[in-house]
VOGU-3710 file (C-alpha; in Angstrom, 3 decimals, decimal comma):
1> xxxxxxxxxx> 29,825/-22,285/69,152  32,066/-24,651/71,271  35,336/-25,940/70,337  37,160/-28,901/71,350  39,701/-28,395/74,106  43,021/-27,683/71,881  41,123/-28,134/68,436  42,608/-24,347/68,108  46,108/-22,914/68,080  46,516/-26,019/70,084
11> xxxxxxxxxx> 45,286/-24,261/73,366  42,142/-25,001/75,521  39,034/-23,853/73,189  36,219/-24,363/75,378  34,637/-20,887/74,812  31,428/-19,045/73,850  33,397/-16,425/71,782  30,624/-13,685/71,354  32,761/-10,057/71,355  34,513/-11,217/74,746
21> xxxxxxxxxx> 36,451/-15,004/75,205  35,664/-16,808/78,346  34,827/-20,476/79,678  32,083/-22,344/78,871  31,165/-23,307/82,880  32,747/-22,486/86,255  36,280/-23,308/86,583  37,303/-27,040/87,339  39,127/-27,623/90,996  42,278/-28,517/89,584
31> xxxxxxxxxx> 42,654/-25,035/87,864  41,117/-22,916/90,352  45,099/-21,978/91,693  47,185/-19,932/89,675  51,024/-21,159/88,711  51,917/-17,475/88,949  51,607/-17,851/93,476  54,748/-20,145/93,271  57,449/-18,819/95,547  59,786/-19,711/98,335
41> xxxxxxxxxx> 57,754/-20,670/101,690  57,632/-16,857/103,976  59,471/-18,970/106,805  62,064/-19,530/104,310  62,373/-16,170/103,585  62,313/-14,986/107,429  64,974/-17,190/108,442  67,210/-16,289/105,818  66,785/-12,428/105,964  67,642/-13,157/110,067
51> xxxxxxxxxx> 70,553/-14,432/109,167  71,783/-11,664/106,718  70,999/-9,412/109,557  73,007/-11,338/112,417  75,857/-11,213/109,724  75,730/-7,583/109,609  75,185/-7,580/113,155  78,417/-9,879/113,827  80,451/-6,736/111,851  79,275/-3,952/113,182
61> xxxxxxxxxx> 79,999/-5,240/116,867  83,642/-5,493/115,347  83,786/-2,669/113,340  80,790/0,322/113,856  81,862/2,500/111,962  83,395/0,771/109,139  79,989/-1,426/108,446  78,094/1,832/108,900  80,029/3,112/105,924  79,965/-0,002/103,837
71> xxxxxxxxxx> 76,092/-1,009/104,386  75,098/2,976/103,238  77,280/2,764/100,679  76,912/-1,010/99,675  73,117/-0,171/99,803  73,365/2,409/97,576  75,393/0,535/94,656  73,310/-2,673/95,032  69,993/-0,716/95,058  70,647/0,516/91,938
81> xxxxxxxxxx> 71,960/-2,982/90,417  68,787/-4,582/91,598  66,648/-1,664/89,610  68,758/-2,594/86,722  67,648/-6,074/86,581  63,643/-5,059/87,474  63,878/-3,230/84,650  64,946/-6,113/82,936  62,270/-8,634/84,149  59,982/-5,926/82,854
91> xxxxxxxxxx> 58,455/-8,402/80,153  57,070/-11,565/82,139  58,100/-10,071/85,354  58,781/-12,987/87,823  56,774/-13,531/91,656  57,892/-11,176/93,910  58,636/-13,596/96,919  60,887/-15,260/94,435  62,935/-12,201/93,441  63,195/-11,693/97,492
101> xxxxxxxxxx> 64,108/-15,296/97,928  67,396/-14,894/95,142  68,440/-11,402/96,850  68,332/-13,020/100,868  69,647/-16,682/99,000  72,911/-14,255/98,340  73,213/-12,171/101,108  73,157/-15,233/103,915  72,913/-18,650/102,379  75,405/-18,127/100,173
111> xxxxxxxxxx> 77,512/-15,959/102,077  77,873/-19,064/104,708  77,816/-22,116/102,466  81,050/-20,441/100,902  82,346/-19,820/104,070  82,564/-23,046/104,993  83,461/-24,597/101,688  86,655/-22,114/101,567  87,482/-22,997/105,035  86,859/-26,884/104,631
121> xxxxxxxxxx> 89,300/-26,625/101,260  91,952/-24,195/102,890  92,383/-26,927/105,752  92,459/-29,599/103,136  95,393/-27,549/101,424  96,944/-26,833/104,521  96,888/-30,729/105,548  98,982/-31,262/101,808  102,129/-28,563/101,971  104,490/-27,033/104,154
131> xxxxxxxxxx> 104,088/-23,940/103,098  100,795/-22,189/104,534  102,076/-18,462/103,123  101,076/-20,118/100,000  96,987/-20,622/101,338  96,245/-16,922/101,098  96,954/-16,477/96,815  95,375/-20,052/96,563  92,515/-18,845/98,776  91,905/-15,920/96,547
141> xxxxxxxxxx> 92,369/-17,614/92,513  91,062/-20,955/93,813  89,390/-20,875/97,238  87,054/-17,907/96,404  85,896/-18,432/92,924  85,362/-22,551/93,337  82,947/-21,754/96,682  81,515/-18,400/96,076  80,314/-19,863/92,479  79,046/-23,020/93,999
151> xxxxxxxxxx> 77,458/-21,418/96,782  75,554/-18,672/94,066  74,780/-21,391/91,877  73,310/-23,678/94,150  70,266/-21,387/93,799  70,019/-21,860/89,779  69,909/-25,606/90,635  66,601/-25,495/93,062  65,135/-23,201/90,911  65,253/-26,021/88,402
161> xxxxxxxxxx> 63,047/-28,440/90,877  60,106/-28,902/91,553  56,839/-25,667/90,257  59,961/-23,499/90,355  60,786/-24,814/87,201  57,694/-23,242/85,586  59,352/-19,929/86,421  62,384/-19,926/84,302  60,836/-19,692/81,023  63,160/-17,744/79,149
171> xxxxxxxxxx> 67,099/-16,733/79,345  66,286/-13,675/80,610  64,542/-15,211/83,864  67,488/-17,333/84,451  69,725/-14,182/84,001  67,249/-12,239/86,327  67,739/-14,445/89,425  71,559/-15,373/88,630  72,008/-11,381/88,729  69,699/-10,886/92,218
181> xxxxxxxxxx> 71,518/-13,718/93,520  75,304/-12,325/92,819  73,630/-8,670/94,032  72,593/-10,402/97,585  76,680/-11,439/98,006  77,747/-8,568/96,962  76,542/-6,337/99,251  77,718/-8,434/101,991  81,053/-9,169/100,606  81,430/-5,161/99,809
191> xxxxxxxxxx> 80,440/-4,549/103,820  82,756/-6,552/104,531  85,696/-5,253/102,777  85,030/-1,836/103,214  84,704/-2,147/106,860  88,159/-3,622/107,001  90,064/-0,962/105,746  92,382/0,392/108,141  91,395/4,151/108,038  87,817/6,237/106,342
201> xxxxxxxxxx> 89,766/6,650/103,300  91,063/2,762/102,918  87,673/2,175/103,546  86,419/5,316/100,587  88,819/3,907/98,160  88,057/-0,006/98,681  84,045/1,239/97,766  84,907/3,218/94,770  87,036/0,463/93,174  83,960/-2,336/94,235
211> xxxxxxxxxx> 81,081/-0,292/93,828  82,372/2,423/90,845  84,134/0,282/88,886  82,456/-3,283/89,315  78,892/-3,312/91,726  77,999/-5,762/88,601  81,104/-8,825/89,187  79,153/-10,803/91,513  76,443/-10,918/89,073  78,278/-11,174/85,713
221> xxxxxxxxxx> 79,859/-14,409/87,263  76,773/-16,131/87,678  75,624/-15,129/84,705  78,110/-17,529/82,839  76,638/-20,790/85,327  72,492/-19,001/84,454  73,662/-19,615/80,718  74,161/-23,011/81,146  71,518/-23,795/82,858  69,338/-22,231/80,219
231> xxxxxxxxxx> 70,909/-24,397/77,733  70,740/-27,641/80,342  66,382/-26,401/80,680  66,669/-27,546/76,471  68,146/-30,639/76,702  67,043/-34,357/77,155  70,064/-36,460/78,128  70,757/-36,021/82,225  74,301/-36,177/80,983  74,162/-33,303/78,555
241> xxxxxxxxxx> 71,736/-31,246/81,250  74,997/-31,884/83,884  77,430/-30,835/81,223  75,715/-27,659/80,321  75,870/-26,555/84,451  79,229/-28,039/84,670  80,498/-25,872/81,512  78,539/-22,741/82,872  80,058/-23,207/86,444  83,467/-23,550/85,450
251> xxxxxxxxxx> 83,195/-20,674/83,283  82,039/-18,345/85,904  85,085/-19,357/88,256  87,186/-19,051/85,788  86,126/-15,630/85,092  85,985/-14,858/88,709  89,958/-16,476/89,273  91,163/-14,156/86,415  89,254/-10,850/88,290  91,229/-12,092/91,545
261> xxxxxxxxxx> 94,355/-12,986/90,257  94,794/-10,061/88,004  95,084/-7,772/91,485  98,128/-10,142/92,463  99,827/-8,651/89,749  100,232/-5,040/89,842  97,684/-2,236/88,917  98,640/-2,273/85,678  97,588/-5,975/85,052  94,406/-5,282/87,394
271> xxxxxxxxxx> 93,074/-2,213/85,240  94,387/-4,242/82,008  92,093/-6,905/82,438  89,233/-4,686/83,408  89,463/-2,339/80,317  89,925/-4,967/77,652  88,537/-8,375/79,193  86,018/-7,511/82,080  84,343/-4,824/80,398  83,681/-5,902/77,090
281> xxxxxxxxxx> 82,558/-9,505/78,588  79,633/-7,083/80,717  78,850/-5,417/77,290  78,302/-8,419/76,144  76,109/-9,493/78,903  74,175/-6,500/78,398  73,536/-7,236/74,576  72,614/-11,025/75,377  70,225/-9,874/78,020  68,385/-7,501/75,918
291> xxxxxxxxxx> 68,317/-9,542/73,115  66,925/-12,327/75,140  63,856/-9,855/76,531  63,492/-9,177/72,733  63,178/-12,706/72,054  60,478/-13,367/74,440  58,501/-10,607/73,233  59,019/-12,611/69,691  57,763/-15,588/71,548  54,343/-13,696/72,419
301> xxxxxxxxxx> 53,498/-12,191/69,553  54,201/-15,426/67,992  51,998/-17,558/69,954  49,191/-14,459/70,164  47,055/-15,922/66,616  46,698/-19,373/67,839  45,025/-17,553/71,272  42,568/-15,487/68,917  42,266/-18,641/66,768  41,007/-20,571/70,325
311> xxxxxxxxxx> 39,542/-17,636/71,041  41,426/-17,212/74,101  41,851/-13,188/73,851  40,252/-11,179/71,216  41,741/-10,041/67,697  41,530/-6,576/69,582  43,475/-7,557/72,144  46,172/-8,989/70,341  47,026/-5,694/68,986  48,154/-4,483/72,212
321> xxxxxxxxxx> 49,806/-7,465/74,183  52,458/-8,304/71,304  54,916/-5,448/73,005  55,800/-3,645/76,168  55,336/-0,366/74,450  51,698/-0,922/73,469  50,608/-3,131/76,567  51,472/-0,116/78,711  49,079/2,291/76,201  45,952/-0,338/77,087
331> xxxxxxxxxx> 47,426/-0,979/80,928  47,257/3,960/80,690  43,947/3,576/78,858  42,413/1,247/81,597  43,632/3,573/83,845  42,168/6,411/82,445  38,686/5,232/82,709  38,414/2,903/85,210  40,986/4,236/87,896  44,518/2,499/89,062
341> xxxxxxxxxx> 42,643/-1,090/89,901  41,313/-1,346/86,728  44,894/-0,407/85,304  46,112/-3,192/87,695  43,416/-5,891/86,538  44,208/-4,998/82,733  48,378/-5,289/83,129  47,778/-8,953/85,564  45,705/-10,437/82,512  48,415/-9,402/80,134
351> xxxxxxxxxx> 51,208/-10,922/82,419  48,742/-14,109/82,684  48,701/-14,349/78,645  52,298/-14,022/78,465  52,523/-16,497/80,953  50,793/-18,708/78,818  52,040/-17,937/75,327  55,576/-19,744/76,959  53,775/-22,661/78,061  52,758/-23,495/74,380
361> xxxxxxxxxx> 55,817/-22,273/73,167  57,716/-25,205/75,571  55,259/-27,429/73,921  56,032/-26,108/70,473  60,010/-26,692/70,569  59,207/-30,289/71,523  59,113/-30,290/75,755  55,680/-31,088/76,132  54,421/-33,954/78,639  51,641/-34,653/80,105
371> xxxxxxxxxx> 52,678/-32,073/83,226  53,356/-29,681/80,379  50,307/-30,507/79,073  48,457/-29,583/82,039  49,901/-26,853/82,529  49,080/-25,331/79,405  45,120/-25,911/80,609  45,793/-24,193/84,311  47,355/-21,374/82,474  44,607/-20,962/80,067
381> xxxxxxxxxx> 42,113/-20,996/82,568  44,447/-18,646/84,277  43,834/-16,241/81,531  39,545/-16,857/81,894  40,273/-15,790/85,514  42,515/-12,708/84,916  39,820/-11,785/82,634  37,349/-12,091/84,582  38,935/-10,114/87,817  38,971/-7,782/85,055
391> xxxxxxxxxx> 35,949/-5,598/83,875  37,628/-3,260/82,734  38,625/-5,344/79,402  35,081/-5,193/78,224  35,350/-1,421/78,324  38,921/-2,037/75,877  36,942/-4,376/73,717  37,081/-1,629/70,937  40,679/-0,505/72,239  43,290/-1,120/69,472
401> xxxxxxxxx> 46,897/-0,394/69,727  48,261/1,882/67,187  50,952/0,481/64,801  54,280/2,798/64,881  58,042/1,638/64,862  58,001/2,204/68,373  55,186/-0,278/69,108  57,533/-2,797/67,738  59,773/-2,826/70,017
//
């Protein structure tokens, strides 16, 4: 029995549904590629990983030992901020080259666009008063926070261009590569001032208040700018898309001039406003984040009938791709039988039907076009093709998930 294409769920129902979905005839040209190869060009990539390096080069010529210390230790803190937001991404986890991309885009890019922004605006200040002892605390409320944001940001914006725009599908995925981005400075800014200090133990106790108490800052900044450009993604008018950045931008320099500032003004102002402001804004963050990767698993199991309804995946396999819990008991089970490939092949076809399920929920909230539109055929027959790089699904055709609390979640 053949469908017509979208006469189900509203997705592409050319099938033969008989146990196992899949397309009717060989895949057309135009969907032959799969949206999920989108990422920055490898050049790209090269040229901006050379450039962190000459950095880091540049300070250990002036300072050996102090960069030794801050890039272990730097390393260290970052690595573990980066794991925090893998673990994250965990859901619909995003193309590899493009996580890279956001870490380097930090760590160089970044690093020298703000450079020269600060240095452009302290001349420009310098030009207008008489007084340049006055550049240094404008440098650090103003200077930093208006360029560093800017410069971080900037990397929100081109992910909003262009395919790259297919990626950010949820909060979370805009939170993802605002947090990668703010890890990349980081570790170059905390190199930097831990190589400065003026003995081992200036340099020890400049790392423990950067990397103990805030190896997240960077990243919580930009999260305020990856907010608004979630909330720019949902709207229409140009003018309310630039209003939504705007507000986002100015609300992560603002929270980055009040983290600078507050050390002008004694310890007891500094640890103030990290007890009662800066942490309970992160806490936040964390709630908003995992609340977001709950909502997309919402979004999935939402769109997951109208797939068996177009027979796109199988009432089977719905039981199993509606949670992260249960989609790693089929991803085991594959495993189990079919070795670590098959495993591989099972977990890609999931990612592939999440991939889609936010396509047609874009449509759904009234973003559709005819680009959307087509995209929500490549994906499908994104999904034919994951399944069929995937044997291994025929052997889970029986497979149901069992239903506890913890599947749920």
């Amino acid at each position: 029995m053949q469908d017509k294409p979208g006469s189900a769920g509203g997705y592409p129902a050319e099938v033969s549904y008989a146990g196992a979905p899949g397309p009717p005839h060989p895949l057309p040209a135009p969907f032959g590629r799969r949206v999920r190869k989108v990422g920055a060009p490898l050049g790209v990539i090269i040229a901006l990983g050379t450039l962190a390096g000459l950095i880091v080069i540049l300070l250990t010529a002036l300072n050996p030992v102090g960069t030794a210390v801050g890039f272990v230790l730097s390393s260290i803190a970052m690595t573990l901020v980066v794991l925090a937001y893998l673990w994250l991404d965990r859901w619909e986890p995003e193309p590899p080259r493009l996580l890279v991309f956001a870490f380097l885009w930090g760590t160089s890019a970044a690093v020298v666009i703000a450079s020269v922004l600060q240095i452009a605006l302290e001349s420009w200040v310098a030009a207008g008063t008489a007084h340049s002892s006055a550049i240094s605390p404008f440098t650090l409320i103003v200077g930093a926070p208006v360029t560093e944001e800017a410069a971080k940001g900037l990397f929100l914006l081109i992910m909003m261009t262009g395919v790259r725009r297919n990626e950010l599908n949820s909060l979370t995925d805009c939170l993802v590569y605002a947090g990668l981005v703010g890890a990349g400075f980081a570790w170059l800014e905390d190199i930097l001032y831990i190589a400065n200090g003026d003995s081992l133990a200036d340099s020890l106790f400049t790392a423990a208040l950067r990397l103990v108490m805030s190896p997240f800052a960077h990243s919580l900044f930009t999260t305020l700018l990856a907010v608004g450009v979630w909330f720019a993604l949902h709207r229409r008018s140009g003018v309310a898309k630039a209003g939504c950045i705007l507000l986002g931008y100015v609300g992560a320099v603002v929270l980055h001039s009040m983290w600078n500032g507050s050390s002008l003004l004694g310890a007891g102002a500094y640890f103030g406003l990290y007890v009662f402001w800066m942490v309970p804004i992160f806490a936040l963050a964390i709630a908003l984040a995992v609340n977001s990767r709950r909502r997309e698993q919402h979004v999935v199991s939402a769109k997951l009938p109208g797939m068996v309804a177009a027979g796109v995946v199988s009432p089977n396999e719905a039981t199993w791709l509606g949670s992260i819990r249960t989609r790693k008991l089929a991803v085991a089970e594959a495993t189990r039988f079919g070795g670590r490939q098959a495993g591989e092949s099972v977990k890609t076809f999931a990612h592939q039907v999440v991939e889609l399920a936010f396509v047609r929920d874009r449509i759904d909230r009234g973003f559709g076009d005819q680009r959307v539109t087509g995209l929500l055929y490549e994906q499908a027959y994104g999904v034919y093709a994951a399944r069929s790089a995937a044997p291994a699904l025929t052997q889970l055709a029986g497979y149901r998930a069992p239903v506890t609390p913890q599947s749920l979640k």
